[in-house]
Structure formats: C-alpha cells, structure tokens
SERO-4910 file (N, C-alpha, C, O; in steps of 0.05 Angstrom, whole numbers):
BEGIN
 pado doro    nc1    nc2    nc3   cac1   cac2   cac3    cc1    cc2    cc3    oc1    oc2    oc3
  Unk    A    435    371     95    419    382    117    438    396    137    439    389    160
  Unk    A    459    422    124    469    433    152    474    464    138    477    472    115
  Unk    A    474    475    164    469    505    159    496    512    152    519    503    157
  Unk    A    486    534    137    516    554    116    508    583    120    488    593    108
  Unk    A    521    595    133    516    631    130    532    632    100    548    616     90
  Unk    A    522    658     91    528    661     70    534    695     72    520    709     87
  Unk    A    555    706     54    557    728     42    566    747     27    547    742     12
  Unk    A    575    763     18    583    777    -15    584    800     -1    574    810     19
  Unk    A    604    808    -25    630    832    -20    622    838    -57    606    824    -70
  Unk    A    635    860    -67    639    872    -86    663    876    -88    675    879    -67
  Unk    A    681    879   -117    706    883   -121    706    902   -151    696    895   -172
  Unk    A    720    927   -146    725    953   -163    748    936   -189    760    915   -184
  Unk    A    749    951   -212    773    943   -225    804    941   -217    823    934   -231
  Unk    A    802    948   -186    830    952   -179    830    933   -161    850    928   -148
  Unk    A    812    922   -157    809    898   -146    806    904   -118    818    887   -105
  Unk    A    792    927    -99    785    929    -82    749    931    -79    730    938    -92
  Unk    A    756    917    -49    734    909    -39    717    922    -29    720    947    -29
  Unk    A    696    913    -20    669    935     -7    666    913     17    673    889     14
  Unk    A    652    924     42    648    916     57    627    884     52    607    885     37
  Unk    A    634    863     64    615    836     71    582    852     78    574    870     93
  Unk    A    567    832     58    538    847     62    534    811     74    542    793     60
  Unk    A    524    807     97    510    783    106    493    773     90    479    791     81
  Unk    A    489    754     84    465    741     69    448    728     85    459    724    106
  Unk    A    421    718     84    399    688    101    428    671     93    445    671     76
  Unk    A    421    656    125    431    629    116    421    607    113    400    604    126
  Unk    A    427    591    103    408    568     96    421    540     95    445    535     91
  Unk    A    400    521     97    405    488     96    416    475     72    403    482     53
  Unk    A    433    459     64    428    443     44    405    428     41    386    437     54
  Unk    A    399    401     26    381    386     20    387    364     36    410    355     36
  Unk    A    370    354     47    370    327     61    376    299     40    361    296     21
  Unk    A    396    282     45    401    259     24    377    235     31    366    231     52
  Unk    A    375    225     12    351    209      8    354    186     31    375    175     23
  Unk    A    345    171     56    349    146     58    362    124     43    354    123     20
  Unk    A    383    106     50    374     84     33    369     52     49    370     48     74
  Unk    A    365     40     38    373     19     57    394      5     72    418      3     65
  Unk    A    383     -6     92    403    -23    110    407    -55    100    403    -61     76
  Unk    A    414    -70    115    417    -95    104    395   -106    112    383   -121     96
  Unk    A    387   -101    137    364   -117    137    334    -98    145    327    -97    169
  Unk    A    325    -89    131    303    -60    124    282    -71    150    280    -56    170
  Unk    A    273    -88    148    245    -96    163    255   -131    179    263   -152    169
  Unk    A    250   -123    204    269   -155    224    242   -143    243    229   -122    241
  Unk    A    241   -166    264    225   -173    280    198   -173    273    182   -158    285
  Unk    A    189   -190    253    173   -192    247    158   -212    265    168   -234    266
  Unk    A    129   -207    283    112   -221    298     83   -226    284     82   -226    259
  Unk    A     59   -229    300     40   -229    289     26   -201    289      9   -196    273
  Unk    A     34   -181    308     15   -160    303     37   -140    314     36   -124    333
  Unk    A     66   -148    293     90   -122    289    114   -125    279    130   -144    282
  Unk    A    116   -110    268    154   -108    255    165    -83    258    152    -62    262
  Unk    A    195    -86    255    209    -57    260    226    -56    234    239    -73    222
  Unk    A    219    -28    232    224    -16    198    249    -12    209    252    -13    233
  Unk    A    273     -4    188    298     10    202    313     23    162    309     17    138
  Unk    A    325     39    175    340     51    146    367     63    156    379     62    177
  Unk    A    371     76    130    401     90    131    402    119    124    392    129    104
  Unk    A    416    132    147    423    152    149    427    174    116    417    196    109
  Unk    A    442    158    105    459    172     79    479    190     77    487    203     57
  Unk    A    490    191    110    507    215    108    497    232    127    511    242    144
  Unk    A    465    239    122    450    257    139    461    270    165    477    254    174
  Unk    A    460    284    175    465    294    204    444    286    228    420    282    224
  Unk    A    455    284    249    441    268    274    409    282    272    388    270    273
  Unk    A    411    308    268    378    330    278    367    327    248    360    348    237
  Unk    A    364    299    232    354    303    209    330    286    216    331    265    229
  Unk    A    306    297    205    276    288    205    278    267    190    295    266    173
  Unk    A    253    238    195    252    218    172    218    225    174    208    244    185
  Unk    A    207    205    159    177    207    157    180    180    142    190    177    120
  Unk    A    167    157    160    161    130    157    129    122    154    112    127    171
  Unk    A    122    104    126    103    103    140    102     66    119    117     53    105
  Unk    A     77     62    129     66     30    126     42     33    110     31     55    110
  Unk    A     30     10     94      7      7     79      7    -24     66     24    -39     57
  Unk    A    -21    -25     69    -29    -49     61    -40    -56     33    -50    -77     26
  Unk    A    -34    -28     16    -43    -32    -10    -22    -35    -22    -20    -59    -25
  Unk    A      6    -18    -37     23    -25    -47     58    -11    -45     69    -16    -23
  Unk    A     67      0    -57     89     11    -45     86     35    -43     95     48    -24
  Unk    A     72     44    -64     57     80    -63     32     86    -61     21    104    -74
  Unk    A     19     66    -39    -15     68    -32     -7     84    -12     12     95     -2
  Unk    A    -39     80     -9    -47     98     16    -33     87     47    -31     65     58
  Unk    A    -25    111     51    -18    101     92    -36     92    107    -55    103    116
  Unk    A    -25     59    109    -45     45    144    -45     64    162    -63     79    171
  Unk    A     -8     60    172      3     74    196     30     83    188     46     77    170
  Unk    A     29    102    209     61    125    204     68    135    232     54    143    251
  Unk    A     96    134    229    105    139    252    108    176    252    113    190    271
  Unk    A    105    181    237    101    218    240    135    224    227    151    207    218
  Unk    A    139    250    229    157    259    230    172    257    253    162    270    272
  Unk    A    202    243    261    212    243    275    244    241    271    255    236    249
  Unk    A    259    245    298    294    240    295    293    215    299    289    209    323
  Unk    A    296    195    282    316    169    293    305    151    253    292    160    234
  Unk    A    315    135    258    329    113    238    318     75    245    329     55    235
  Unk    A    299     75    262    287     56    268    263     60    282    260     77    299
  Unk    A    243     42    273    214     49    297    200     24    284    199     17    261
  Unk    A    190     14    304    167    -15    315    147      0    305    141     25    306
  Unk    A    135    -21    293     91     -8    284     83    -33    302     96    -54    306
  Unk    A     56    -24    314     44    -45    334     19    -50    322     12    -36    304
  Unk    A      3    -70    332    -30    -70    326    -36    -73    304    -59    -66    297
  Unk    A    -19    -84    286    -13    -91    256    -44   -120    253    -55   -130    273
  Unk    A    -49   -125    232    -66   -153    220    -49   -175    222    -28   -173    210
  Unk    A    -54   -197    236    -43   -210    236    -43   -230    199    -62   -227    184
  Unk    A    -20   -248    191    -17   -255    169    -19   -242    143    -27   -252    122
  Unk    A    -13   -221    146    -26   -186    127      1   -190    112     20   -203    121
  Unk    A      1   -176     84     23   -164     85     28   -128     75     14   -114     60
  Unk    A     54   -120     90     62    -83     96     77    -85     70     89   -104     60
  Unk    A     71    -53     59     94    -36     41    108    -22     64     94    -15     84
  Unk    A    137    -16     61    142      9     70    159     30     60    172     24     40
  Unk    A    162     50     68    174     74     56    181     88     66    163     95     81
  Unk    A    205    106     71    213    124     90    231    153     74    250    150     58
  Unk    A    221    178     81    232    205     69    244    214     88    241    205    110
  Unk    A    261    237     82    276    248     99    268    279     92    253    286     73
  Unk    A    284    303    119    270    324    104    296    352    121    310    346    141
  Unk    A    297    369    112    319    376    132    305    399    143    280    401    147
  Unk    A    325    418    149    317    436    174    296    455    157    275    461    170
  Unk    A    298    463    135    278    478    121    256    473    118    241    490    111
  Unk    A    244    438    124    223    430    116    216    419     85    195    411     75
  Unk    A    253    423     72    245    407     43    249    385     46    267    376     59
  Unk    A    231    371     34    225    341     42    245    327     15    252    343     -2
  Unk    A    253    298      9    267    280      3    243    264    -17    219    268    -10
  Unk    A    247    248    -37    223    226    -39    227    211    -33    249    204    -27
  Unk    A    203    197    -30    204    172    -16    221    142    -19    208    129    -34
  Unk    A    242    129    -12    254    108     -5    247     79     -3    251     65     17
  Unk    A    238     72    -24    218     41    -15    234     18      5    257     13     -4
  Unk    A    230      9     18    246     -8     49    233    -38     40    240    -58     51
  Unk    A    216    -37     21    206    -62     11    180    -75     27    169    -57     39
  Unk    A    167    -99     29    148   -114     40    156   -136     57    174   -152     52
  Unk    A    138   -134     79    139   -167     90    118   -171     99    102   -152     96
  Unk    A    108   -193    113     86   -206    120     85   -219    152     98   -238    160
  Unk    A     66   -204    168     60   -213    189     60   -244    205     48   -261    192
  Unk    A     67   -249    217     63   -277    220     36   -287    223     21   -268    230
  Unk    A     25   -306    219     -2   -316    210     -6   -330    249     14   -338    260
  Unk    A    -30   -331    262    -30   -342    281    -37   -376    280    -47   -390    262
  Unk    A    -27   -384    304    -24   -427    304    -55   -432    300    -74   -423    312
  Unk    A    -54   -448    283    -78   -469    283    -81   -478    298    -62   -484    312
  Unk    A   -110   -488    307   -115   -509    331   -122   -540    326   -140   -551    313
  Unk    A   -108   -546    336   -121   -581    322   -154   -592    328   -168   -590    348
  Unk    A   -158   -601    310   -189   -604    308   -196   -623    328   -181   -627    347
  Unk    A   -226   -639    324   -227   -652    346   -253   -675    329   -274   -669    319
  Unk    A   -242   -695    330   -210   -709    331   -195   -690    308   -205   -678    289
  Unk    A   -164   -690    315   -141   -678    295   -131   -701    279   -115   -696    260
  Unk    A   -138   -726    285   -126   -746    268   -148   -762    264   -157   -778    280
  Unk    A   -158   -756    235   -184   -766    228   -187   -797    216   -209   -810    217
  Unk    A   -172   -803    210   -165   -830    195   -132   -843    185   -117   -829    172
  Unk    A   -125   -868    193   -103   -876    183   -104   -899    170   -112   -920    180
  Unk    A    -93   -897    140    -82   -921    134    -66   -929    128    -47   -917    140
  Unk    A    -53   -954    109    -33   -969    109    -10   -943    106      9   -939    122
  Unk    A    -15   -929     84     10   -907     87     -1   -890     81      1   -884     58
  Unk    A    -19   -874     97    -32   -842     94    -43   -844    123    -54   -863    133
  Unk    A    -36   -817    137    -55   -805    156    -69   -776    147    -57   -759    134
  Unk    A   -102   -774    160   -113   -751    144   -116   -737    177   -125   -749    197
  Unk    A   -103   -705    177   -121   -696    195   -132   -669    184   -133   -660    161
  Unk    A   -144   -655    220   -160   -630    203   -148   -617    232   -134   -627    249
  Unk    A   -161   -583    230   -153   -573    247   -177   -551    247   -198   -552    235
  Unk    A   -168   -531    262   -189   -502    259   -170   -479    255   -145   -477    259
  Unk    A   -193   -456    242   -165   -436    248   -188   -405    249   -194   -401    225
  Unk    A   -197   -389    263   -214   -365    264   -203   -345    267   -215   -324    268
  Unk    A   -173   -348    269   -160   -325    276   -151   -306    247   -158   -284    241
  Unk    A   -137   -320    235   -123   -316    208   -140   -308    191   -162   -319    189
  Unk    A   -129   -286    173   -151   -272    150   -145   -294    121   -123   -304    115
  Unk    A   -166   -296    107   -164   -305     77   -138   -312     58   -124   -294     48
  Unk    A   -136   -323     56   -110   -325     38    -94   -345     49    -79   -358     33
  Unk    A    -93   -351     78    -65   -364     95    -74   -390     80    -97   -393     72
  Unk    A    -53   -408     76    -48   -440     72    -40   -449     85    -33   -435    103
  Unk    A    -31   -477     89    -22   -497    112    -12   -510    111    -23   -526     96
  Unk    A     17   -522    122     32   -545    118     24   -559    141     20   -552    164
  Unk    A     21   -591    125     31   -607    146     52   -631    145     56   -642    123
  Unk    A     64   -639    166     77   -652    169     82   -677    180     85   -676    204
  Unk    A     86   -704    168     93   -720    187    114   -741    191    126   -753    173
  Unk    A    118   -744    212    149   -763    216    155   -789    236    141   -794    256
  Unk    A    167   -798    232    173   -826    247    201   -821    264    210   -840    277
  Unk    A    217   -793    265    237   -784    280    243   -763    288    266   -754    288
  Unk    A    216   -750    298    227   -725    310    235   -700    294    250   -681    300
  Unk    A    218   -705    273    218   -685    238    244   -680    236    251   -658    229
  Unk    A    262   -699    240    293   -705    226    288   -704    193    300   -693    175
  Unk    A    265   -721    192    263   -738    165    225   -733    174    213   -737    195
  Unk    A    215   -722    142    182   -716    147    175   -725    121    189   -735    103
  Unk    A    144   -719    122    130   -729     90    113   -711    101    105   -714    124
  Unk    A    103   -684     80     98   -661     78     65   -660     56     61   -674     37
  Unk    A     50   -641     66     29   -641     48     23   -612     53     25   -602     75
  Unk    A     13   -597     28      8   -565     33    -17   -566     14    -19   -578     -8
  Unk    A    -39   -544     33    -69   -543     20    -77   -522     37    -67   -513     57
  Unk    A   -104   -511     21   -112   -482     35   -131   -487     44   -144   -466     46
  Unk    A   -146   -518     57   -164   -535     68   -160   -528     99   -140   -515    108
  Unk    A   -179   -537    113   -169   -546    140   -168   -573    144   -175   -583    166
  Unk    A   -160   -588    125   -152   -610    130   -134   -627    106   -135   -620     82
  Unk    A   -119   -646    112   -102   -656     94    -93   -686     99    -93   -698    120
  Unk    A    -87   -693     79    -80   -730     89    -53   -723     74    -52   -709     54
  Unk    A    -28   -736     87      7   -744     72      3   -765     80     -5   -774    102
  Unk    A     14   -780     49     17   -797     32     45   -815     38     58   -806     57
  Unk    A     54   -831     28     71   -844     22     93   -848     51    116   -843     56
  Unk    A     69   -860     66     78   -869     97     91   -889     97     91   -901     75
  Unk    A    102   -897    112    107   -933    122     80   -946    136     67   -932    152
  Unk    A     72   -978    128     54   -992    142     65   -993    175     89   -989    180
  Unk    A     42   -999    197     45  -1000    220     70   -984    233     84   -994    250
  Unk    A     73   -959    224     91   -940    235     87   -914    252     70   -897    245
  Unk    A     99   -913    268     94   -881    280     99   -864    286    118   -858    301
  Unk    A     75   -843    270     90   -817    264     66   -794    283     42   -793    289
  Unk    A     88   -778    286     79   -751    298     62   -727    273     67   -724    249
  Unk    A     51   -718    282     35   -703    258     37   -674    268     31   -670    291
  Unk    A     44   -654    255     37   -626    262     27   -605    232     31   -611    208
  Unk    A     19   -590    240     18   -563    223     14   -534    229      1   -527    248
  Unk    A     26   -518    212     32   -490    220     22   -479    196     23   -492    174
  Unk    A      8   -449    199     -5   -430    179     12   -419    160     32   -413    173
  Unk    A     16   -413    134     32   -401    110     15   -372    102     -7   -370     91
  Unk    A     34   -352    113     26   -327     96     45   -317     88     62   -305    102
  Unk    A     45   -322     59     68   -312     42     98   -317     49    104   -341     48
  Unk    A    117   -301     54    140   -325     66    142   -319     94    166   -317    100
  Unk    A    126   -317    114    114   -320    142    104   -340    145     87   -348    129
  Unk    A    113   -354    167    109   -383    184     94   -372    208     99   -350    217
  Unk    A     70   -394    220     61   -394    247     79   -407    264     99   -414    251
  Unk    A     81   -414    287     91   -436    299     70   -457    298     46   -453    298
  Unk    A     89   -488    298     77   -513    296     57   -516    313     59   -511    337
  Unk    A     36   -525    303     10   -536    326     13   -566    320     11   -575    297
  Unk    A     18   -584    345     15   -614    344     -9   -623    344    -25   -620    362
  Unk    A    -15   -638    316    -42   -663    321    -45   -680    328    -65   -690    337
  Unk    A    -19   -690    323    -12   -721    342     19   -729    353     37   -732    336
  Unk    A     25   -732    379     44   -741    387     62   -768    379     86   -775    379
  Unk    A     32   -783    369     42   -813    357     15   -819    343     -5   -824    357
  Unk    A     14   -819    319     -5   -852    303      1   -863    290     16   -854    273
  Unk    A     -5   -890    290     17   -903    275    -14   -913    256    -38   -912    263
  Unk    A     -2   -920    236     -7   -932    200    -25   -950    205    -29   -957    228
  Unk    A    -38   -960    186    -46   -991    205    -25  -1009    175    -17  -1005    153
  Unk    A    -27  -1031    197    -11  -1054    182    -23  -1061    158    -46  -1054    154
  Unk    A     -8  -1076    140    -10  -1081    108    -31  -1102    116    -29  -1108    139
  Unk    A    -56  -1118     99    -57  -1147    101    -39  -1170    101    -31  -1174     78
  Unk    A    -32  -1182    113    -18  -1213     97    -28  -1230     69    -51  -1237     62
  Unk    A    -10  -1232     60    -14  -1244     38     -3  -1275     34     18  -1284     43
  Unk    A    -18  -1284     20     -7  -1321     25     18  -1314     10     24  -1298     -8
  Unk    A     32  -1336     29     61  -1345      9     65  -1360    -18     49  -1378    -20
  Unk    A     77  -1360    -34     76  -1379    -59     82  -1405    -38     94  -1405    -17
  Unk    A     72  -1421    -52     78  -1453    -45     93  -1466    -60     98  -1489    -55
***
C-alpha cells in the first residue's frame, strides 16, 4: 500500500535515449492482516475488543472488521466500517452469545485484501440469582440448591460449588438445570455454596447461595459390646 510514480524512456541501437514519458502512478497491494497474540481480550457481557496486525502495512492503510453470530464466513452482526487503526471495541453485543471475527485490509486504490479470520469467543454469560430458598435441602453428605436465571439465552450451564474453606478445597457439580445437589460432603460440616453461569469457555461471576450450611450429622450407631 504505497505510492510509486512510474516512467519509460526509449533506447535507439546506439543506445540513446528519448525523453521520460510520465506514467499514472499507482499503489501496491495492501498485505493481508494477520494476527496478534492475543486477537480478541476484554471480553464482558455485552463486549470485546477485536485487535490485529499490521503486516507491514503503512500507517494510512484501511482495515474493514467485522463480527457475526453465525460462523467465520456468515453474515455480518456488526462492523466497524472501513477505518485507520488496528483495534476497535463492538458494544451492545448478546450477552453469553458466541462472535466470529474477521478483518481485511484495502489500500489507497480501494483493492481490497481477503478476509483474515481473528477466530471466536464468547460473551460472558450474566450471574445467576439465588433462588428462594437457595439451599433447598441438606444431608448427611449432599447439599441441593436452586437458583434463577432470565437473563441468559439457551444453551448457558452451571457450576456449582461447595466448600468447608473458603473454595481452597471444593466439591463441584455441573448441570444445565436450575438446580443441583454436590455429593460427597462431610457429615455435620460447613460449607459455603455458590454458582456461576458456563457459556462455552466464558464464566459469569460467582453468585453466593449460602454463606454457611452445614450437613446434618450421621445417626449414631450402637457400639459392639
């Protein structure tokens, strides 16, 4: 992408010249994008910022970015247009969705580059709310709770978690329910309970269901005599 005047002369068998006739001058070809190390960072619930690589290109070189929710060569959600720069934020995105993206380059002539795939990521999914009650039942070593969730589109799943230290150390259960019981507790112990929404490899932040419930205790059993 940088301008070249161009022009030609003629040369006789004696090897003399004729006057420089000017030629159009013109652009090279714009080099393709490629990627950066990290293509798509700041990923929220309703945005991420695409970013790419130059290739060499010159500062006044056009990109054309755009986003889609069908595949890497579907149709455009959103596009940032034709513009100068090498990074740009998309806003107002689906929350827990997941983006293709793609970015071309084009130079001063208007010949355009093909397209550059920047790859996929996935929105962050919004926090569950804990149900009511969030801690539906406990026993000797299982707590079951439930939660709500109206925000998040189809597909999201759910971890939950629970622990006896501050999720140093947890016992984990994943389901696409709004509710779930983990297993293999300690009797009369207490644990903190949370869960957070799963869309694809996008995390919500933790919603707490319980600060403390503890197990209920084992029966007693007679002693041998």
């Amino acid at each position: 992408n940088t301008l070249y005047a161009l022009r030609v002369r003629a040369l006789n068998g004696n090897n003399l010249a004729t006057d420089w006739v000017v030629l159009p001058s013109t652009y090279t070809l714009a080099a393709p994008p490629i990627l950066t190390a990290t293509p798509l960072s700041s990923v929220l619930l309703t945005s991420f910022t695409v970013s790419w690589n130059a290739n060499g290109n010159p500062g006044n070189t056009s990109y054309y970015v755009e986003i889609s929710t069908i595949s890497d060569a579907g149709a455009s959600t959103a596009t940032a247009g034709w513009n100068i720069f090498t990074s740009t934020a998309f806003t107002g995105l689906t929350i827990g969705s997941t983006y293709y993206t793609r970015v071309k380059a084009r130079n001063e002539n208007f010949v355009e580059t093909l397209f550059t795939l920047l790859g996929s990521t996935v929105t962050k999914p919004e926090i569950p709310t804990a149900g009511i009650p969030a801690i539906t039942a406990a026993g000797t070593t299982t707590i079951s709770a439930a939660w709500t969730d109206s925000l998040n589109p189809g597909g999201v799943s759910y971890e939950v978690q629970a622990s006896s230290n501050g999720f140093t150390n947890f016992f984990s259960s994943a389901t696409s329910l709004l509710n779930a019981t983990v297993t293999s507790l300690s009797t009369n112990t207490a644990y903190g309970v949370r869960v957070r929404a799963v869309a694809g490899s996008s995390y919500s932040d933790w919603a707490t269901l319980s600060a403390s419930t503890y197990t209920l205790a084992a029966f007693p059993v007679s002693a041998a005599l």
